[in-house]
RORO-86823 format. One record per residue (C-alpha): x, z, y; residue number from 0. Coordinates in nm, 4 decimals, always signed. Layout:
N
X,Z,Y,NUM .
...
# end
This chain:
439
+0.0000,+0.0000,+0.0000,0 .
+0.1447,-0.0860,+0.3356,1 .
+0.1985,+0.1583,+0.6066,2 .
-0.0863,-0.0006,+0.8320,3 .
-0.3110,+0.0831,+0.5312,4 .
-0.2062,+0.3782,+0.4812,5 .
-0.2333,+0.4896,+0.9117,6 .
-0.5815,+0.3413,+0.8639,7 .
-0.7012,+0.5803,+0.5795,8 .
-0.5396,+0.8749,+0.7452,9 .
-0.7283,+0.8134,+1.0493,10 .
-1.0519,+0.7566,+0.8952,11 .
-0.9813,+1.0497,+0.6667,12 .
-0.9014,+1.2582,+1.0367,13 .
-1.2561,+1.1235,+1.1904,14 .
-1.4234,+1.2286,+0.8344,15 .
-1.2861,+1.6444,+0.8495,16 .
-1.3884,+1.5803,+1.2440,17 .
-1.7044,+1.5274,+1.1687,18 .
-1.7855,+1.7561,+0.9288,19 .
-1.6264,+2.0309,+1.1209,20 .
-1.8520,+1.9245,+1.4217,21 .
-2.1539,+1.9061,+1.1701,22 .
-2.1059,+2.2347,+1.0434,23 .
-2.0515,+2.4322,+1.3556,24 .
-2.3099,+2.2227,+1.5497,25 .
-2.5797,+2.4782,+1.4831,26 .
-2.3681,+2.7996,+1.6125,27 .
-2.3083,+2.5736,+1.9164,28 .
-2.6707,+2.5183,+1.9712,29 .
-2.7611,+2.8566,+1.9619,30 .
-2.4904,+2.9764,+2.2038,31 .
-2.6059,+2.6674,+2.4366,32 .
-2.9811,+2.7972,+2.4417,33 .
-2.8372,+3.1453,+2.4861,34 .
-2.6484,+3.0593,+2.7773,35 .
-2.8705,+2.8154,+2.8962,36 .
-3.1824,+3.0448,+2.9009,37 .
-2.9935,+3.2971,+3.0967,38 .
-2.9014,+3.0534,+3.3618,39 .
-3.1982,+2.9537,+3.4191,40 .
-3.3152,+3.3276,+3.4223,41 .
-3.0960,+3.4309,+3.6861,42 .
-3.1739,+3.1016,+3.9245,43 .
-3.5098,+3.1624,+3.9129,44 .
-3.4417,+3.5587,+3.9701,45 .
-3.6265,+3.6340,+3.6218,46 .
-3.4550,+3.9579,+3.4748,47 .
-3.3665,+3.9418,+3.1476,48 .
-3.5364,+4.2330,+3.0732,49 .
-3.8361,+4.0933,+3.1446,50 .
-3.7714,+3.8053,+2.9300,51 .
-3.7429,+4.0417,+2.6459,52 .
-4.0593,+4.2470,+2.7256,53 .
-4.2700,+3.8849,+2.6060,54 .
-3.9915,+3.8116,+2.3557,55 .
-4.2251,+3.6849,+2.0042,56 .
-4.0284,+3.8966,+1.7983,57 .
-4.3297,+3.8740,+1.5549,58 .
-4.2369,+3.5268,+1.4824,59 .
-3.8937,+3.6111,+1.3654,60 .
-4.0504,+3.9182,+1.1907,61 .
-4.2496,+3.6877,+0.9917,62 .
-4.0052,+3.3825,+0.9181,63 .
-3.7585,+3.6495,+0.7806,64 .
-4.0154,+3.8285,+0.5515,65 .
-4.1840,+3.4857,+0.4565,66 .
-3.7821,+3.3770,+0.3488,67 .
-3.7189,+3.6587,+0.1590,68 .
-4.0352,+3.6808,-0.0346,69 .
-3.9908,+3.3319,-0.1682,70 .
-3.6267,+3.4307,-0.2867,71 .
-3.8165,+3.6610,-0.4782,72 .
-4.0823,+3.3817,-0.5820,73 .
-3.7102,+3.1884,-0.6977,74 .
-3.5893,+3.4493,-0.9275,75 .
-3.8927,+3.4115,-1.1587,76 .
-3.7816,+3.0519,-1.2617,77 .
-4.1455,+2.8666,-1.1946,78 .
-4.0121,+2.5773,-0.9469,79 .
-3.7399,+2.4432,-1.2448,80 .
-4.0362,+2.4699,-1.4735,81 .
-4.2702,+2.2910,-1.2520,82 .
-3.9779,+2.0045,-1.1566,83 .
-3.9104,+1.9672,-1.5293,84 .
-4.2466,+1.9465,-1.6205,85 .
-4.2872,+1.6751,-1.3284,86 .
-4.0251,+1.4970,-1.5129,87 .
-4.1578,+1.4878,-1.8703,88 .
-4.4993,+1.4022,-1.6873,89 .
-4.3691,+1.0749,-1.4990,90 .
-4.1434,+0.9873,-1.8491,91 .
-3.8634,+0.9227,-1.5613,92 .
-4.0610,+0.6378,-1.3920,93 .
-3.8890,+0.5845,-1.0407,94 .
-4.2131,+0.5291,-0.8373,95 .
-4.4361,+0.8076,-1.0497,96 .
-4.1064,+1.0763,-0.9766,97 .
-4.1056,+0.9976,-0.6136,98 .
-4.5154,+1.0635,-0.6034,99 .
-4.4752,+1.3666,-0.8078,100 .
-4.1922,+1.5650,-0.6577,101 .
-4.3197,+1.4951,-0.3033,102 .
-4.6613,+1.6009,-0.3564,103 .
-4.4605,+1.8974,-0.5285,104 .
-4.2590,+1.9302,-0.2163,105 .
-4.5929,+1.9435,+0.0097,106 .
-4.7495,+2.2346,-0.2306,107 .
-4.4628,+2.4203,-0.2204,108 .
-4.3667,+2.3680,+0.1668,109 .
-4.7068,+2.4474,+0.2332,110 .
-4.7318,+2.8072,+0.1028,111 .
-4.3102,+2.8618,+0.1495,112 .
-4.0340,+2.7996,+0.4025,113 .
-3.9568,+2.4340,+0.4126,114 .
-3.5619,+2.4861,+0.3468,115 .
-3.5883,+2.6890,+0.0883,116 .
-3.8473,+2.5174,-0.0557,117 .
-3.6068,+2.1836,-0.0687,118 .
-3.3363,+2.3507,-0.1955,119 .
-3.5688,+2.5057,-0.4854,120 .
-3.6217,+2.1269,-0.6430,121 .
-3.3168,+1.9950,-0.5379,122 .
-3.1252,+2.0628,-0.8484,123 .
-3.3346,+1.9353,-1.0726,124 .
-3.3879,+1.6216,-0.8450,125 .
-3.0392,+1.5855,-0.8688,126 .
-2.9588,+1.5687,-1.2413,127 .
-3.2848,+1.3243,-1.3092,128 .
-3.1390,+1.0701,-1.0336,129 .
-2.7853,+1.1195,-1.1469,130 .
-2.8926,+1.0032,-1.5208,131 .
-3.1355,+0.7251,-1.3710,132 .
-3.0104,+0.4227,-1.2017,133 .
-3.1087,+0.4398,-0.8487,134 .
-2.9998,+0.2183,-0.5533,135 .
-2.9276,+0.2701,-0.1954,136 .
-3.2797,+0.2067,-0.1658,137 .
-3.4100,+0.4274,-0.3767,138 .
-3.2507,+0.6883,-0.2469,139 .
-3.3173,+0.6377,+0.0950,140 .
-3.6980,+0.5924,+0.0332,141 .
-3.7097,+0.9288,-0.1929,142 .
-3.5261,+1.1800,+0.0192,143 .
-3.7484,+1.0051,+0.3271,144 .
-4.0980,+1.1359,+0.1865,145 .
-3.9057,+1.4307,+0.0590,146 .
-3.8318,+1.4806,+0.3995,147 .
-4.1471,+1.3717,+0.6118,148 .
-4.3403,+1.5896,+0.3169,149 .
-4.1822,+1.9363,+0.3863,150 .
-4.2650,+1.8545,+0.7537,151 .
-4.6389,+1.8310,+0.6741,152 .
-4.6707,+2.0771,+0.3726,153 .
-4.4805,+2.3435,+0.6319,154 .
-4.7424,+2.2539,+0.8853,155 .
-5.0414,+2.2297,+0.6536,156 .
-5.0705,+2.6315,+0.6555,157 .
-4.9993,+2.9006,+0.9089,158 .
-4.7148,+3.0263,+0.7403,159 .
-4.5421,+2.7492,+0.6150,160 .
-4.2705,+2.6694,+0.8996,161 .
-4.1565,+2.7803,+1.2348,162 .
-4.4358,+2.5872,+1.4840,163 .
-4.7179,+2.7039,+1.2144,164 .
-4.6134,+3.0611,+1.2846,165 .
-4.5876,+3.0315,+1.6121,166 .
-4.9043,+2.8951,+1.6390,167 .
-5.0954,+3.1325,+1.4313,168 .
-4.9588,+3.4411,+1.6175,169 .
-5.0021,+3.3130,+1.9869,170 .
-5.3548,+3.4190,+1.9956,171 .
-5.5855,+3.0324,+2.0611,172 .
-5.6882,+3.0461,+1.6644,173 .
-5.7081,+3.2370,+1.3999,174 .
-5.5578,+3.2399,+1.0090,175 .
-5.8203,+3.0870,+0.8340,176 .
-5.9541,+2.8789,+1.0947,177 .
-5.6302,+2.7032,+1.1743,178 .
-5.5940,+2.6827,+0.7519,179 .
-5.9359,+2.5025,+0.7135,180 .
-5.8828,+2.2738,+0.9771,181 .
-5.5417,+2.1566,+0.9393,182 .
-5.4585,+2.1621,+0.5619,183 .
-5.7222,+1.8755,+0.5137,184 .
-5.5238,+1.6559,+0.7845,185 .
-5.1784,+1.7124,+0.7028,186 .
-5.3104,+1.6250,+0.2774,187 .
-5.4165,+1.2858,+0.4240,188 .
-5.1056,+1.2182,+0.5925,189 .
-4.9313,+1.3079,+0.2626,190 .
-5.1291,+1.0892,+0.0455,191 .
-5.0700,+0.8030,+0.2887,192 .
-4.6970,+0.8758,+0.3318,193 .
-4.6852,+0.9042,-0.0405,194 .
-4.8533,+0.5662,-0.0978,195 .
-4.6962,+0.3923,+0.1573,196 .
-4.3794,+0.4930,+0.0255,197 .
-4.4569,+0.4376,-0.3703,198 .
-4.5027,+0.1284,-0.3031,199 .
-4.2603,-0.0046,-0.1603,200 .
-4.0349,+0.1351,-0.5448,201 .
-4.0512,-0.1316,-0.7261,202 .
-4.1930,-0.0768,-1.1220,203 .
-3.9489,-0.0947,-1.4171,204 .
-3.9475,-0.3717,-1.6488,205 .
-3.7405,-0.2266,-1.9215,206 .
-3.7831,-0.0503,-2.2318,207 .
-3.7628,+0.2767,-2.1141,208 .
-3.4260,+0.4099,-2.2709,209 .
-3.2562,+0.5015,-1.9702,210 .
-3.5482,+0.6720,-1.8417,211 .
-3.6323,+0.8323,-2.1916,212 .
-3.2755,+0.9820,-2.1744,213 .
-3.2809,+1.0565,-1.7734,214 .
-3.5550,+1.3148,-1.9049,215 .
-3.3701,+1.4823,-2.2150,216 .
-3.0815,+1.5605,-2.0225,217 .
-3.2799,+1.7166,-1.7562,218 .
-3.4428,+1.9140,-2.0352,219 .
-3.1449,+1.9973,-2.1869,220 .
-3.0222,+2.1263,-1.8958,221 .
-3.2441,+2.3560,-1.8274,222 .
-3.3649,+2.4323,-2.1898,223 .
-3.2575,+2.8098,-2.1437,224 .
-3.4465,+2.8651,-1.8172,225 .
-3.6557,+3.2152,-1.8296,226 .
-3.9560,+3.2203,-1.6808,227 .
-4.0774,+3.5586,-1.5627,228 .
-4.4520,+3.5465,-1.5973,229 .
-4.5064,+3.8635,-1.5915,230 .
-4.3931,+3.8934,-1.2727,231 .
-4.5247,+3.5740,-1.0793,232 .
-4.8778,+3.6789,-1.1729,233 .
-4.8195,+4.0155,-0.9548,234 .
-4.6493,+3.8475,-0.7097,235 .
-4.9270,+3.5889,-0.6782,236 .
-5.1748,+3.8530,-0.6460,237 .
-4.9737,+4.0122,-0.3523,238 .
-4.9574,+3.6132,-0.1907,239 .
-5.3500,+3.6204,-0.1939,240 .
-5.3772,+3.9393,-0.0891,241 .
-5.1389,+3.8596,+0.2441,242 .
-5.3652,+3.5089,+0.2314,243 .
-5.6515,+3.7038,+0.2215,244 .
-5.5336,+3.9933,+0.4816,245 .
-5.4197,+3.7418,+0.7494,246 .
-5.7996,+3.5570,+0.7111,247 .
-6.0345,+3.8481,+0.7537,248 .
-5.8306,+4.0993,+0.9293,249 .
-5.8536,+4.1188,+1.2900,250 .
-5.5149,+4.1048,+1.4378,251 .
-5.5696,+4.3719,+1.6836,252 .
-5.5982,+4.5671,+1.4599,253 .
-5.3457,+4.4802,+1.1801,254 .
-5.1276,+4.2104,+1.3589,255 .
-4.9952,+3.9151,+1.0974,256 .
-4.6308,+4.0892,+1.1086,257 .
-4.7609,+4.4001,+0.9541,258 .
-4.9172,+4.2420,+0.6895,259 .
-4.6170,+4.0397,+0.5711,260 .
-4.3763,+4.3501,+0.6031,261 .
-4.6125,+4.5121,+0.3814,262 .
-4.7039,+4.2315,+0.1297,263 .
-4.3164,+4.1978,+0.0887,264 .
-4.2236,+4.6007,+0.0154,265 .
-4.4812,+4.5929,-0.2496,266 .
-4.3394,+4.2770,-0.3642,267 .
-4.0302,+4.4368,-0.4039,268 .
-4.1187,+4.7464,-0.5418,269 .
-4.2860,+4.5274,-0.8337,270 .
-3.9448,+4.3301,-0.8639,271 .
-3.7590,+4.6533,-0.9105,272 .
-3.9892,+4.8058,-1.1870,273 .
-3.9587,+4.4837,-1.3647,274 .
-3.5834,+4.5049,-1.3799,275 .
-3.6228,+4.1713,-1.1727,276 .
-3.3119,+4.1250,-0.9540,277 .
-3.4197,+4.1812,-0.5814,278 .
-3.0521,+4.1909,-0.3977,279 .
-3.2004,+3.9479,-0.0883,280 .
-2.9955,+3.7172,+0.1037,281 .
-3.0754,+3.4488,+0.3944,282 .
-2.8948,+3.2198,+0.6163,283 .
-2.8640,+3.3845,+0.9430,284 .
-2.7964,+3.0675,+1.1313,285 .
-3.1426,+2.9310,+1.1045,286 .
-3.2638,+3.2959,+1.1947,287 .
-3.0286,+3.2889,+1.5245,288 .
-3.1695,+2.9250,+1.5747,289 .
-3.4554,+3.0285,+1.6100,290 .
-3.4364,+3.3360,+1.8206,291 .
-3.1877,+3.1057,+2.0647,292 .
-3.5731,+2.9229,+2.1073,293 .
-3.7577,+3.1444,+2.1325,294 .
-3.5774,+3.2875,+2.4050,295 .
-3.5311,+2.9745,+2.6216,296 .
-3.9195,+2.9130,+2.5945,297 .
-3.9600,+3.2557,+2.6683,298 .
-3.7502,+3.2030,+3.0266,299 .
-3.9222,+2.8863,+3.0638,300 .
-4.2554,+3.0265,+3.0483,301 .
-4.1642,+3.3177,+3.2756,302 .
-4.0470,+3.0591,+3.5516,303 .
-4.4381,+2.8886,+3.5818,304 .
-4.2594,+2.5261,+3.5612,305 .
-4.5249,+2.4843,+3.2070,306 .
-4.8291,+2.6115,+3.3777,307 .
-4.7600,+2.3960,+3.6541,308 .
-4.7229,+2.0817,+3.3749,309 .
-5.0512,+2.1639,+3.2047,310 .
-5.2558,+2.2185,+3.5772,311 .
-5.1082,+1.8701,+3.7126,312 .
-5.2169,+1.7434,+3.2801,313 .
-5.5928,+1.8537,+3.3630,314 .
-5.5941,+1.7716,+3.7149,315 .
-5.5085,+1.4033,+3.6515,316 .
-5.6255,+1.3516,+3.3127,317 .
-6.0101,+1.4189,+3.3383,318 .
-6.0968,+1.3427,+2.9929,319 .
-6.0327,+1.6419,+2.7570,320 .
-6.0084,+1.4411,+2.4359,321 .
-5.7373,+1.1626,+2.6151,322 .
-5.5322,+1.5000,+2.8013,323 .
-5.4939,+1.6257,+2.4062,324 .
-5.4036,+1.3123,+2.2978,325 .
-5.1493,+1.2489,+2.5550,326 .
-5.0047,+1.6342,+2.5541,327 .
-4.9423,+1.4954,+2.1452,328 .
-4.7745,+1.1847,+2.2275,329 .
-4.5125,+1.4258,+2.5028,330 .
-4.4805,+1.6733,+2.1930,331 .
-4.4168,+1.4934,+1.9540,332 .
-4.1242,+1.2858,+2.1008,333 .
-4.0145,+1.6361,+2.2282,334 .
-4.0096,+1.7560,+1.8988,335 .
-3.8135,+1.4143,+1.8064,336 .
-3.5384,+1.4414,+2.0617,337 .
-3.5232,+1.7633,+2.0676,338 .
-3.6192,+1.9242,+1.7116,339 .
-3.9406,+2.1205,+1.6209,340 .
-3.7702,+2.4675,+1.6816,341 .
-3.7500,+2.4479,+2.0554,342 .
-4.0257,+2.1789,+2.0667,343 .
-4.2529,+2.4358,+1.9059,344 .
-4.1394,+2.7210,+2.1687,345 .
-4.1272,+2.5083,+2.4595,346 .
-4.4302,+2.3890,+2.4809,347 .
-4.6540,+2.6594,+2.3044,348 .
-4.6965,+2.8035,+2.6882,349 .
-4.8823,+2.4702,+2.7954,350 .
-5.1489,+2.4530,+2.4908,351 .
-5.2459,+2.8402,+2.5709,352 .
-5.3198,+2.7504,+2.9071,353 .
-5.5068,+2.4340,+2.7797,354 .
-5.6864,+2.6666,+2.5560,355 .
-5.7664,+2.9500,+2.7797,356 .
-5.9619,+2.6819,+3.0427,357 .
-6.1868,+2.4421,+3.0252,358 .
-6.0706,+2.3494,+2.6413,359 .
-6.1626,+2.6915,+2.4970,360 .
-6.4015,+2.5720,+2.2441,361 .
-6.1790,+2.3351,+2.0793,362 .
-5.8836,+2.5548,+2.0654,363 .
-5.9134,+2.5378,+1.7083,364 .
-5.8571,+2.1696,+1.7358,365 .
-5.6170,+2.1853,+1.9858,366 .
-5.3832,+2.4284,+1.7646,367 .
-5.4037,+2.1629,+1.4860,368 .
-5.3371,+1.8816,+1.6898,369 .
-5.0546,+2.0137,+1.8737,370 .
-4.9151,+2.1394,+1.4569,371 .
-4.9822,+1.7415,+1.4124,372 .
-4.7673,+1.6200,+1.6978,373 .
-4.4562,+1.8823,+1.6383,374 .
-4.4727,+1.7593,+1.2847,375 .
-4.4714,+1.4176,+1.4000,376 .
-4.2092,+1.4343,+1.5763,377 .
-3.9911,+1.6454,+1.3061,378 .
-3.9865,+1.3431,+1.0692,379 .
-3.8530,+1.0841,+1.3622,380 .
-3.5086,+1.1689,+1.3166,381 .
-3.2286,+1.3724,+1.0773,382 .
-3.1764,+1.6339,+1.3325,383 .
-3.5734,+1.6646,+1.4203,384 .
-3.6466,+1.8430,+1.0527,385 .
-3.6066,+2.1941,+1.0133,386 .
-3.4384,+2.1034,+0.6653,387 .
-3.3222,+1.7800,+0.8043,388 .
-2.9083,+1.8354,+0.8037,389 .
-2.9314,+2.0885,+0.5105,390 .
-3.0857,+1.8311,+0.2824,391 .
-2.7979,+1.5152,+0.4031,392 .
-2.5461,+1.7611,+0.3138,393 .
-2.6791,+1.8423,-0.0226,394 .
-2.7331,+1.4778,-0.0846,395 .
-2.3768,+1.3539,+0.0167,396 .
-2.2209,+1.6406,-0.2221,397 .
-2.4849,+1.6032,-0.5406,398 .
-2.2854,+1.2959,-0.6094,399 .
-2.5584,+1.0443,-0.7029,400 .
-2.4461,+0.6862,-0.7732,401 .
-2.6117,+0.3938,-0.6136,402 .
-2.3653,+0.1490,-0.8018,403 .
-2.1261,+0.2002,-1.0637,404 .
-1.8358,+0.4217,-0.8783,405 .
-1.9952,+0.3865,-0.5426,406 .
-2.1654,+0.7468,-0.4172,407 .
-2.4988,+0.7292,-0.2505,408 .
-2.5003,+0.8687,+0.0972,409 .
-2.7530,+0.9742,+0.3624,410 .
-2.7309,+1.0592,+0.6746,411 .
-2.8646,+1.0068,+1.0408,412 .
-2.8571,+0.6097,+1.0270,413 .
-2.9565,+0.5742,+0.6896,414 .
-3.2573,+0.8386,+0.7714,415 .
-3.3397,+0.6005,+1.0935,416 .
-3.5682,+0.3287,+1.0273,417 .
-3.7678,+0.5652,+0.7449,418 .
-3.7985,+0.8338,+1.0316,419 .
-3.9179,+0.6216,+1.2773,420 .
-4.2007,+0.4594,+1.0345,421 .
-4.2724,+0.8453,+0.9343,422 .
-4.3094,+0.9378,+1.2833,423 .
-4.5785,+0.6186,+1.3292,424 .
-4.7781,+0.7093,+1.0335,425 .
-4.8398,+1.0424,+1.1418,426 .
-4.8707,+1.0567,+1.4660,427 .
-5.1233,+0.7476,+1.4290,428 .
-5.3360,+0.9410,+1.2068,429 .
-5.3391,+1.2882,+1.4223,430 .
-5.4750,+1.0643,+1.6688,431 .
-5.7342,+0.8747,+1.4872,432 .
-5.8505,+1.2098,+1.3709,433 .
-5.8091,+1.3871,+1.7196,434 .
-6.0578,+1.0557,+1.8373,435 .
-6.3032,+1.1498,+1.5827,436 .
-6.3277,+1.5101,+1.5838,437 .
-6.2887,+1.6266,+1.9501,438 .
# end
């Protein structure tokens, strides 16, 4: 090899450890940004921090933590493998039947958990079925792009699955089950249409079968060993109804949403412990710093009046309440795109209460759902928009998967691009059609 070759691989080898050092501190970068930001802005609009504090949502954080930690406990019984092997025996390895399967999988599970650690629960055994089938760039790109654009509409399809859910359930304009039976119908739609628009465009085999038939035994084999503890998912179901249950019909005045999860989760763990289940809890404080860094930038930004001002000069100009929600959406969601849910969600949570609390009141209901519909838009338009977005690249580019014989699959920010962008379209265009029909 000459020496030119050789300068050339050490550079692009240099730009390669660049970038991944970038990409992994990026997120302690962004929260010191918002940190530091907020405060600015604080300060030049004479806001004391204190004050920021005294409206701080810690019961958001309260319940993303808990909600974390009890599926870790959910984890240790072994259901997901069995569910994602069973999955995999069901669609006999069949490329377009796996990709339907596991992402209405992902949208259950997303919906009732947190959406990363929901992803990383079926990633494994994603991982050795692709690895043993032979996929193409395609393939992979169309899979892990409903994987994707599904854990951003199970996670919004309930009030607990994902950040903007939360914080829309615990700012007051609905209520538990009302925000539950209005948006879980939506957000199913927009699955089954993601899912078919997606399944279709994976082409059907026209071979025997072997490589498929074999795809499955390994996976099996695998995980032939697995343990599942049923006799302790059926307790810890009971206590996930129960917390359903609580959050629906309790006022939260009087038991707030926090309280309830704190509790659900001590008995949870109590149960864990006297079934010699292992309980020792661990979460990734990043994503729980990430989100606080939000929370407290919307928090200043609220306090400064700039939002209220945005949704008065929304109703003054727009006098039609259904097109004011609809283009409020449209702002969100490419918010939410450019910017991520996280601070999407935060940012502009002050504007819908003030929608809600005028002239809009009786539709606040709606309003919650449509502005879940927007942020989740706008979380599938790009890699960095998704709560799980990086997370799942990275576990991609290290599982190894082969598109071609010796060539590794990989998946990133441009491959994500033009799947993102038709993600994006398909939902937003249905949140609207729906928002026509029902306001």
């Amino acid at each position: 090899m000459n020496s030119v070759a050789v300068n050339k691989e050490l550079n692009i080898s240099k730009k390669t450890s660049f970038l991944k050092g970038l990409g992994n501190s990026a997120s302690l970068l962004l929260i010191a940004a918002m940190f530091i930001l907020g405060s600015i802005v604080a300060l030049s609009f004479d806001i004391p921090i204190k004050t920021v504090m005294g409206g701080y949502s810690y019961d958001v954080l309260v319940i993303l933590i808990v909600m974390e930690l009890f599926t870790n406990l959910i984890a240790e019984t072994g259901i997901m493998q069995l569910l994602a092997i069973k999955i995999a025996e069901f669609s006999k390895g069949q490329k377009r039947m796996c990709l339907i399967l596991f992402g209405g999988m992902m949208f259950l599970i997303s919906s009732c958990l947190n959406n990363i650690t929901a992803v990383m629960m079926i990633l494994p055994i994603v991982f050795v079925l692709l690895k043993t089938l032979e996929v193409d760039r395609k393939y992979v790109c169309v899979f892990f792009a409903a994987i994707l654009a599904l854990s951003n509409t199970g996670g919004a399809a309930s009030p607990v699955g994902d950040f903007p859910a939360i914080v829309i359930m615990t700012s007051g304009i609905t209520d538990f089950l009302s925000y539950l039976t209005h948006a879980f119908p939506l957000f199913a739609i927009t699955s089954v249409a993601l899912l078919s628009i997606w399944g279709l465009s994976v082409k059907k085999e026209r071979d025997d079968g072997a490589v498929r038939s074999l795809a499955v035994s390994n996976l099996k084999s695998q995980y032939k060993n697995i343990n599942i503890r049923f006799d302790v998912l059926k307790w810890l179901g009971l206590i996930f109804i129960g917390m359903f249950l609580a959050w629906s019909f309790v006022p939260q005045n009087m038991v707030p949403p926090e309280a309830i999860a704190i509790l659900g989760y001590g008995i949870a763990v109590v149960v864990c412990s006297l079934k010699k289940v292992k309980v020792a809890q661990c979460m990734d404080m990043k994503s729980v710093l990430t989100i606080a860094s939000f929370l407290f930038f919307a928090q200043v930004i609220s306090q400064t009046g700039l939002l209220n001002m945005l949704a008065n000069f929304l109703q003054t100009n727009i006098s039609n309440p259904k097109l004011l929600i609809m283009v409020i959406m449209v702002i969100t969601s490419v918010v939410a795109g450019i910017f991520s849910a996280g601070p999407a969600a935060a940012a502009m949570m002050p504007v819908i209460i003030e929608l809600c609390n005028g002239p809009l009141s009786a539709q606040s209901d709606w309003i919650a759902v449509a502005y879940a519909a927007a942020i989740c838009a706008g979380s599938s338009m790009f890699m960095w928009s998704a709560t799980a977005g990086f997370i799942l690249s990275n576990k991609v580019n290290a599982a190894g998967i082969e598109e071609a014989p010796g060539k590794k699959a990989t998946w990133g920010v441009a491959q994500y691009m033009k799947y993102g962008l038709l993600n994006y379209v398909v939902q937003l265009s249905i949140a609207l059609i729906v928002m026509a029909i029902v306001l």
